[in-house]
N, C-alpha and C positions, 0 to 999 in steps of 0.2 A: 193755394198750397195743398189742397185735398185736405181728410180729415187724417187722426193720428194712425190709424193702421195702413193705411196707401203711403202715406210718408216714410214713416219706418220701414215699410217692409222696401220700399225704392233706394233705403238706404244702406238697408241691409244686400239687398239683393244687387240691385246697382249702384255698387259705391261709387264708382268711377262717373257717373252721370251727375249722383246725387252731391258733390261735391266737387264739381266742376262749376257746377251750378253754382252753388256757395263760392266759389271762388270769384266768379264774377263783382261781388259786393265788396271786392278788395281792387285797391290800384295797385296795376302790376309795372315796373320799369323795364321788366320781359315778360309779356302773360306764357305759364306754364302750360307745354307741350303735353305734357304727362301728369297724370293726378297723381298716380301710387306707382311709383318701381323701387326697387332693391331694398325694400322695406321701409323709405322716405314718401311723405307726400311732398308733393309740386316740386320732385328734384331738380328742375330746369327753368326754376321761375325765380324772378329777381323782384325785390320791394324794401318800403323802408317801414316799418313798423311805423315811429311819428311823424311820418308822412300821412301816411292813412288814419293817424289818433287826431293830429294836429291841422297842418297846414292844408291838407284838401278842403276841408270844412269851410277854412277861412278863403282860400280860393273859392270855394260856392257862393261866394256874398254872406257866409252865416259868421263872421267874425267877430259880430256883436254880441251874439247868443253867450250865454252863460255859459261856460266851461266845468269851473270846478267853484264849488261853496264851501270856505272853509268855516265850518263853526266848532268854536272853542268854548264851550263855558267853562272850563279849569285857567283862562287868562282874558275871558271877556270879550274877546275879539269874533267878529261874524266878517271875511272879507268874499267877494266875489270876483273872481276872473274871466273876463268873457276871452273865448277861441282865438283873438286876433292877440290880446294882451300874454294869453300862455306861451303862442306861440314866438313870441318877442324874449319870456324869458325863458324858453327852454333853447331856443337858436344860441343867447349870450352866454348860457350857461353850458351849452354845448361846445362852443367857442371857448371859454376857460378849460374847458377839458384838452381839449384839442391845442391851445396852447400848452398847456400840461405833460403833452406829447402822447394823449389818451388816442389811440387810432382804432380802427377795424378789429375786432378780435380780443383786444385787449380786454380788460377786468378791472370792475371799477366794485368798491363794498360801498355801502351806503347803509349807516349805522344813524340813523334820525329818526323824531319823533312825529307825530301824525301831524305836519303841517305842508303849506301847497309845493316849500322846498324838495320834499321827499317823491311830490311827483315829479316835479321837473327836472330830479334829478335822473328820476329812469327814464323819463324820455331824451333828455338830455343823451343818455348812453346809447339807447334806443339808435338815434338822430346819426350818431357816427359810427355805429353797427360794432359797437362795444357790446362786451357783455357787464350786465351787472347783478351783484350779488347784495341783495337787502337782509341783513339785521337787523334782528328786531331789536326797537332801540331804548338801551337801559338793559341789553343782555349781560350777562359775567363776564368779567375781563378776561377767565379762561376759553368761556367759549367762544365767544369772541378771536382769541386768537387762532382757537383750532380752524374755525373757518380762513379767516387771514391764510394762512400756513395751506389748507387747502386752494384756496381759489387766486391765492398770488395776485389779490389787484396791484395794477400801477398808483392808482389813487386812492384814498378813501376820503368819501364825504362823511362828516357829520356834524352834530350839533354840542351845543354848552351844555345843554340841558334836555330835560323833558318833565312836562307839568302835568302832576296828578293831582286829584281831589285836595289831596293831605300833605304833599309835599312836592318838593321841586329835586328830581334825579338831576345828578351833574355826572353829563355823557363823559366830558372830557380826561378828568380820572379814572375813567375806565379805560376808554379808548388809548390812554398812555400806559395802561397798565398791561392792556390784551399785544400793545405792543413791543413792551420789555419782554414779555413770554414771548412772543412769535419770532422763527425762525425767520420768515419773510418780510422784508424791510419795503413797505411801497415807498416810491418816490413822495411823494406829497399826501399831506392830510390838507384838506378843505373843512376850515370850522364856520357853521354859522352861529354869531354870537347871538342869543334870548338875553331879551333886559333881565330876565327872574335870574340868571348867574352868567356872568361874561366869564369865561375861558381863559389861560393863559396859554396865550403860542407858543410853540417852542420855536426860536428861531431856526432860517435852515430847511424845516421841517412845514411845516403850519401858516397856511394860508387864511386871512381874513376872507370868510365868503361872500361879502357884499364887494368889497375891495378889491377882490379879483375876478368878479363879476361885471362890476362895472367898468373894466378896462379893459376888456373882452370884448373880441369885433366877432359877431353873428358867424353859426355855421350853420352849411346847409343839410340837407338828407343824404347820408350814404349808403348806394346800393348794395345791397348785400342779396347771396344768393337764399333762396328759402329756406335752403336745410341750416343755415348757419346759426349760432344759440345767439339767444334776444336775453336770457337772464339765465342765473344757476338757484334755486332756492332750496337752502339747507332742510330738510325733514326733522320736524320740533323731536326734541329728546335725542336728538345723535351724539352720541361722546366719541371722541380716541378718534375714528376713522368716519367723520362726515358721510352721510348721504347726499349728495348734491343731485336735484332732480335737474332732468336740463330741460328748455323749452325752446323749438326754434321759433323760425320767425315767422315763416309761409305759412303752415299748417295751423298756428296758432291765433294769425292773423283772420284766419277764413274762419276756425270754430269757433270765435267769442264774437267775433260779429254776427254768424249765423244763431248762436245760442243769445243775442239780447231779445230778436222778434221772436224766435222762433220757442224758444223755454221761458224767457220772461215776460213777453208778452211787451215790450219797450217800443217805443218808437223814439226818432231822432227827434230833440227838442225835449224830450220830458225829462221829468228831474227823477233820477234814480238813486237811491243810498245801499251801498252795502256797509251797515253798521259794524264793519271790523277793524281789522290794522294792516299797513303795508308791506308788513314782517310775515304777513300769513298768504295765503294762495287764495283768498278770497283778497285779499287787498290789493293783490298783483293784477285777477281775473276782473273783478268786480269794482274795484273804485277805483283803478289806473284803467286798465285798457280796454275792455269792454264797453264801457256807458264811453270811451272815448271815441273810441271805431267807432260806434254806433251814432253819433252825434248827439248823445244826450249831456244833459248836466248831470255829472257827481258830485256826491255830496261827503266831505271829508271831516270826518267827527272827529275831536282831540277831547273826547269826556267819559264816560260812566253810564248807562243804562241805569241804574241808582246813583243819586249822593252828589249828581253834577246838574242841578242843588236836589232833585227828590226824581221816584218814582217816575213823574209823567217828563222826565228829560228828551226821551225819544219821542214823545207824542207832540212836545214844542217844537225839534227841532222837523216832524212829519209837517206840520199844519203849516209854519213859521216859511219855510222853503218850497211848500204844494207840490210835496215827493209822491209821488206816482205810483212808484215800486219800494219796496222795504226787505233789504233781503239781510237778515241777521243770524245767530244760532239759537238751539232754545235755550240755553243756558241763560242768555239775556233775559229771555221771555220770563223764565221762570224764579230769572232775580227779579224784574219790577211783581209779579205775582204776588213773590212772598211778601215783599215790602206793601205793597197794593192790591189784597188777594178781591178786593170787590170792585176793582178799577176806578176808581172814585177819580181818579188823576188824569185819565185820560180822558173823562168825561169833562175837563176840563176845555179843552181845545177841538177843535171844527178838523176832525180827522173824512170828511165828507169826500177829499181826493183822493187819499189812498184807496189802491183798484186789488192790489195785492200785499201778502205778507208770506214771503220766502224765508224757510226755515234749513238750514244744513250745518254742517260740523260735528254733529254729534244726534244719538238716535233721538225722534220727537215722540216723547213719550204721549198715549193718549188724552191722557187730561191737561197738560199745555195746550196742547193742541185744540181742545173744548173749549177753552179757558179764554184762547186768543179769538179764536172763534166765535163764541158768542157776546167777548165785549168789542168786538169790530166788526161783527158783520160783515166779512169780506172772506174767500177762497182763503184760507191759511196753507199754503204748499209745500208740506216737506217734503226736502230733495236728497240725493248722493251724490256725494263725487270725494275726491281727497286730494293731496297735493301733486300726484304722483300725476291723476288724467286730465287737472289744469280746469276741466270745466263738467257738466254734473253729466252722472251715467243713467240716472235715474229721476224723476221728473216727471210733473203733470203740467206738459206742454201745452200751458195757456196761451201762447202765439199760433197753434197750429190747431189744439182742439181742446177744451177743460172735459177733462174727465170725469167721473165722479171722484168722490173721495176714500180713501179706508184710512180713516185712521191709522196710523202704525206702521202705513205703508208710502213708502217715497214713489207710489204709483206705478208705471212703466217704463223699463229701458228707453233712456233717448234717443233718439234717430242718431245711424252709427256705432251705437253699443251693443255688441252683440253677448246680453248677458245670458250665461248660463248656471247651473246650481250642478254641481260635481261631486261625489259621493267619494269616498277614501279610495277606490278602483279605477276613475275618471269615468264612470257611468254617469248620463245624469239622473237628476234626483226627479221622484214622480212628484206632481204639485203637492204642500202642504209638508212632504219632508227637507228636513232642513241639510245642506252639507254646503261643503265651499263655494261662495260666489266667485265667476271668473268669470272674462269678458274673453272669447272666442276670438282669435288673431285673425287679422288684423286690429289695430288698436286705433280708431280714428283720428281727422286732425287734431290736435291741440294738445294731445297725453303725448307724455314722457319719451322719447326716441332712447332713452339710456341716459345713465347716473356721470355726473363729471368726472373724468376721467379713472370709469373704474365700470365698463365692459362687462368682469366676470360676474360680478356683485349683481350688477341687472339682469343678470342674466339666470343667475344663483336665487336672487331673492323673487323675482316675478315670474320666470319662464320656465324655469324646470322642473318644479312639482305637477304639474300637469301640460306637456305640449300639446303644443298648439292652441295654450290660452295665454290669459295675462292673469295668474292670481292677486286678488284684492286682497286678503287678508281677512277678508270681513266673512261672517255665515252666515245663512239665512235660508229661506225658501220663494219660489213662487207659488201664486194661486192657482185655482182653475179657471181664474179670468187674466193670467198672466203679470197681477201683481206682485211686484218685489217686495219683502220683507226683509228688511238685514236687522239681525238680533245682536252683533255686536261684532269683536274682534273674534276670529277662531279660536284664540285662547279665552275670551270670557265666557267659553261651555265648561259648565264644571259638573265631575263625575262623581254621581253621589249612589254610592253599594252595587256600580258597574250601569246607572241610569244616566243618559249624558242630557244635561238639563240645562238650557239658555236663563244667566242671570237675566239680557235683557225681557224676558218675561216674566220675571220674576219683579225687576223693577218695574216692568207696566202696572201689575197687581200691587205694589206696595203702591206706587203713585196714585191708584185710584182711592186713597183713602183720603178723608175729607182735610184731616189736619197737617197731611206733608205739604211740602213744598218742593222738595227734590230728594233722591236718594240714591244709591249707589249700592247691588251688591256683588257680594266677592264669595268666590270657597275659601276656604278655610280650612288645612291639612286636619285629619279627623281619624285615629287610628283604627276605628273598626269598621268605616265609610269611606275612605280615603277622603271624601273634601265635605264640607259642610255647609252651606249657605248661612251668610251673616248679611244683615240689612243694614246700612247705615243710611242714618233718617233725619232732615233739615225739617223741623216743622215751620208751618205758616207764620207770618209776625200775629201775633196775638193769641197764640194758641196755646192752653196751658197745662196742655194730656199730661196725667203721670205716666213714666215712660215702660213702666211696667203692663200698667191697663193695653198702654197703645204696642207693645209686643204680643197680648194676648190675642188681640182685634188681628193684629196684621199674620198671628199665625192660623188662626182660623180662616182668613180672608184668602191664605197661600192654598191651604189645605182643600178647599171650598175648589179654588178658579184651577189649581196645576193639579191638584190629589197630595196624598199623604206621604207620593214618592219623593216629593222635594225635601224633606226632610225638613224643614224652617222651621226654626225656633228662636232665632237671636235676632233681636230689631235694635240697634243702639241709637240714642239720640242725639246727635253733635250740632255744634252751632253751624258747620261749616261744612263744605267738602273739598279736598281737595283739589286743584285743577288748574291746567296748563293756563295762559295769558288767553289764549285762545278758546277758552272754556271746555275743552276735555276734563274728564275728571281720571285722576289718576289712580286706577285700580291694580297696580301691577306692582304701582311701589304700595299701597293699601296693603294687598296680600303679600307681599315682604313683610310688613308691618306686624300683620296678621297671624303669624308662621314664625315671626319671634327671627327672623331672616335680616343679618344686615342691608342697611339700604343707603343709597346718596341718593340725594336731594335733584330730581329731574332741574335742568337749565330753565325747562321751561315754565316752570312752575311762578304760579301770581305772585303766592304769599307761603315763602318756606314755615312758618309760624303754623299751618294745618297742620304739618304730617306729626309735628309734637302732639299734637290733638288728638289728632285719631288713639295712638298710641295708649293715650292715657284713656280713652274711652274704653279700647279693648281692656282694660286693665280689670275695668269693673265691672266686665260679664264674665 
């Protein structure tokens, strides 16, 4: 494969060769004439998505091999499905669709909770070159329908329930609710009933899903052309007017297969976990279709990183299944930390097979990353990507060459991504200053072609503040050795007496103090500075700082590492922070919070119960 700079620069320079290539590791039903025209790849290539996740494999004689592992400790259940047995239920259950009158093109939502139904369900759609849309499942019955009302499935799948630590969400009351608000009436709901709450059908309406499963005769793969959409997945936090990112099939097909060898360093046969949910674009990327293409086993978690039953949950189910790869966010990391800040827990289990520990979703602050690092012994990888490019832009491509490390840094542009750092002029930025990350157009395979049926919006929100780029949203700088730094969202710069100052450096330095655990900071309207930097601060389980002392420490520690321009003076102590299901932490509704600003409660959020919290924290600085 050469090392990473002959790669990249083959990819940059010849995209056309360089993903041709990659296209070969896909089954084509027309192999693609053309890589890139009229701003599509493989516009002339036809294929079926779980054809290439599913049924090829088991054509190779690997039908045996482990598919997918479902482990549940919130219902006790560990099941395994080998490649021939998936492929069995996603055919019958593609077959239920298909008698349903589910065909090519059409829209299917799929509102369920992390078990093997939820894949089978997207490949199921996959199979007949439907498109489908996943909620996340246990969303509000409002948002819920706003999507409904956008995406107009013919069907929706979902479940009775969904089982967490503490209690058991009943989907179905929702699901009837999101559809008394929505304008859009699918034909059919599909429920699968959980012993923990059986469901009431509504006749008419409401299918038993094992019931019409089982009287379903098999369907086969539907060709569909490349550019055609494979899913729509809502962007977390959207009210009123949905963002629907769209994914086709061709282009997506090629870039998660090329990124398992090539960014995770995978091979077919090994057991891969992406420790997320199927609601999010690491679930769609990384535990559906990627370790699927690729012929690996994934590994599908229905539990907690803490509390499903302690700390070392993720290191039973690492050793328990001999996962190879671990790809989570830090936010995970840094909830078993606090609960197990000397890892006593994972010293528990024979973690001897994990080869990596992939980190993304949110920035990896340096002392996580120390942290995970010295109690594993193993490459700790933080990467970039977002929902929008489908797979990472940024990356220490252990398949083609490990790099060194820089903390803080998600390493170098992945092969294809042609990032650059843009100044408020569209000049770029010289290394070490920070201004707009954008990725130079073309956008390679697997990112976003445009938002569901809303053209201007994609065009408005990514394309036009700088042509002839793609803006990310995100700031940052590169190095002199061409490392990316992303310090956060372009609104997390806050401007303190006309100094524009990155919180996230601001939280590397509060994270480096011994008794945090996690922190988050935000400006703060300030009327003779205009914003003011405020810290909020998770300490360690056991740590019993007064929280005055530990303000003193962390303003001299600001003053010390950024200077006396930062202004920091307010460190608040909270039990919590708040943050999307996904682990983002919400700073935007914070600084609403903050500024005394009416706020409604993000969809996306774990536990509406924080933002009261914070609130009352500000109260008493």
């Amino acid at each position: 494969m050469g090392g990473y700079d002959e790669v990249y620069q083959r990819s940059i320079q010849r995209p056309g060769e360089f993903w041709a290539e990659a296209a070969r590791g896909i089954d084509w039903d027309v192999a693609p004439a053309t890589v890139h025209g009229e701003g599509r790849w493989f516009p002339d290539g036809r294929l079926n998505t779980c054809h290439n996740a599913v049924d090829r494999h088991v054509a190779a004689g690997r039908g045996g091999q482990a598919a997918l592992i479902h482990d549940s400790p919130v219902t006790g259940v560990v099941r395994t499905i080998t490649y021939a047995e998936l492929l069995d239920e996603v055919a019958r259950t593609a077959g239920m669709l298909r008698g349903l009158g589910v065909r090519a093109g059409d829209t299917v939502v799929i509102y369920l909770p992390m078990v093997p139904e939820a894949v089978v369900a997207m490949l199921a759609c996959a199979r007949l070159g439907a498109v489908h849309s996943v909620v996340f499942g246990g969303f509000a019955a409002g948002e819920l329908a706003v999507r409904i009302d956008h995406a107009r499935p013919k069907v929706i799948l979902s479940a009775s329930c969904g089982v967490e630590p503490a209690r058991v969400v009943a989907y179905k009351p929702l699901l009837d609710a999101a559809l008394a608000q929505a304008e859009h009436r699918p034909e059919r709901c599909v429920i699968l009933q959980r012993p923990q709450c059986v469901a009431e059908l509504a006749e008419g309406r409401d299918l038993d899903w094992a019931e019409a499963v089982r009287d379903a005769r098999p369907a086969g793969c539907v060709s569909v052309p490349a550019t055609d959409p494979l899913y729509i997945l809502y962007t977390s936090g959207t009210t009123g007017s949905p963002k629907g990112v769209v994914r086709d099939n061709g282009g997506h097909a090629v870039a998660l297969h090329w990124s398992m060898a090539g960014v995770y360093g995978a091979a077919p046969g090994e057991v891969y976990w992406a420790a997320s949910d199927v609601g999010w674009v690491v679930g769609h990327s990384y535990i559906v279709y990627a370790p699927l293409l690729a012929g690996c086993t994934t590994v599908l978690y229905e539990g907690k990183p803490v509390g499903t039953p302690d700390p070392g949950a993720f290191w039973r189910v690492v050793a328990t299944h001999g996962v190879r790869t671990l790809f989570t966010a830090p936010t995970a990391i840094r909830a078993i930390k606090k609960e197990d800040p000397s890892g006593s827990f994972a010293k528990k289990w024979d973690l001897s097979g994990l080869r990596h520990l992939f980190l993304a979703g949110e920035r990896l602050d340096p002392d996580t990353y120390h942290w995970a690092s010295d109690l594993l012994g193993i490459p700790v990888i933080d990467h970039w990507w977002q929902t929008e490019t489908g797979w990472p832009m940024a990356a220490n491509c252990v398949g083609i060459e490990t790099l060194p490390i820089k903390p803080g840094s998600p390493t170098k542009p992945a092969p294809g991504w042609d990032i650059r750092v843009l100044d408020p002029d569209g000049k770029e930025c010289p290394p070490g200053v920070d201004g707009a990350v954008t990725v130079r157009l073309p956008l390679p395979p697997g990112s976003l072609p445009t938002l569901y049926r809303d053209e201007a919006r994609f065009a408005r929100s990514y394309l036009e503040r700088y042509p002839g780029h793609y803006l990310t949203g995100d700031g940052g700088h590169l190095d002199d050795d061409g490392y990316l730094y992303v310090m956060g969202r372009i609104d997390d710069v806050i401007n303190v007496a006309g100094h524009r100052l990155s919180t996230g450096s601001m939280e590397e330095v509060i994270a480096s103090h011994p008794d945090v655990a996690e922190c988050a900071v935000i400006g703060v309207a300030d009327e003779l500075k205009g914003q003011l930097p405020v810290g909020f601060v998770v300490l360690k389980a056991g740590s019993e700082r007064d929280p005055a002392d530990l303000e003193r420490e962390l303003t001299a520690l600001m003053r010390e590492r950024i200077g006396p321009v930062a202004a920091f003076r307010r460190a608040v102590v909270v039990s919590r922070l708040p943050k999307t299901r996904s682990g983002k932490i919400l700073r935007a509704t914070m600084r609403d919070i903050a500024d005394g600003r009416p706020y409604a409660t993000p969809s996306t959020i774990e536990d509406p119960a924080a933002l009261p919290e914070i609130a009352q924290a500000m109260k008493g600085t």
